[in-house]
N, C-alpha and C positions, 0 to 999 in steps of 0.2 A: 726517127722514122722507123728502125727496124724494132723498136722497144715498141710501139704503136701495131706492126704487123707482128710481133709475137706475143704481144697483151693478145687478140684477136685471133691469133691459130690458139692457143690456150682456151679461150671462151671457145671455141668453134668444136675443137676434136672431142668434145664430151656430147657434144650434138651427133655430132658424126658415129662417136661409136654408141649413142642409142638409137641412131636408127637404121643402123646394120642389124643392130640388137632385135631389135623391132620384127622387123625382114625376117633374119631367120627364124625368130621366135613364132610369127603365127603364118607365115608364107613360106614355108625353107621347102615343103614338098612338091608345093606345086608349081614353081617358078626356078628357072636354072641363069647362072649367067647376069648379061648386060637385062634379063628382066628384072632381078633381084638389087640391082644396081639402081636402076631407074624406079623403080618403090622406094630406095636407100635417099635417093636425092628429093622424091620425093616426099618423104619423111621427113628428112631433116629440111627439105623447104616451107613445113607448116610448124616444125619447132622453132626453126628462126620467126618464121610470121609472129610467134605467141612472145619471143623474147624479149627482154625490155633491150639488149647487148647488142642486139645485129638487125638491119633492115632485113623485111621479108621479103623482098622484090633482089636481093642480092643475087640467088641464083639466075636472076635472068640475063645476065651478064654470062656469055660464051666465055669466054677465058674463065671467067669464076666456076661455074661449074665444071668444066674442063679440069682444073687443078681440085675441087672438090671429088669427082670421080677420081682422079689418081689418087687422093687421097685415101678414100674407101678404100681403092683396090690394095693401099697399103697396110691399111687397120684391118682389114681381110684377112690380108697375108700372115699380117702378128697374130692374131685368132689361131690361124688355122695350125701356128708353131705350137704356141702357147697350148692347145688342144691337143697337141699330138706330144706334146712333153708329159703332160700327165698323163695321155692313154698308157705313154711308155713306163712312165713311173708306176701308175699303177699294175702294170702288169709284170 
């Protein structure tokens, strides 16, 4: 059982962080916050639709996206380290 839910967070988080990717990439200005978040879920609920790996109708399950949003807010968070270790570095 848990080989089965970690086969499927492995498929899932390369979803997840392209479409933060996404997000910041062509919306980072004009949108702040839980909007940018709800494009992000949004996003990756039309990459799941395209996947052969995951049902597209999975986000519509409250508890799933619920732990999908904490998720984001966590591959966020790595971003935001990750980001700030190289401004440091390079400076």
């Amino acid at each position: 059982m848990i080989g089965k839910w970690l086969d499927f967070g492995l498929k899932i988080l390369p979803a997840v962080w392209e479409a933060i990717t996404l997000v910041e990439k062509w919306v980072s200005g004009r949108y702040k916050g839980q909007e940018k978040q709800d494009l992000a879920v949004f996003f990756l609920g039309r990459l799941l639709a395209i996947s052969e790996d995951a049902a597209g109708d999975l986000l519509d399950d409250e508890a799933t996206e619920e732990a999908v949003r904490s998720l984001i807010d966590s591959a966020v968070k790595v971003m935001n380290v990750v980001s700030l270790a190289k401004a440091n570095k390079d400076a």
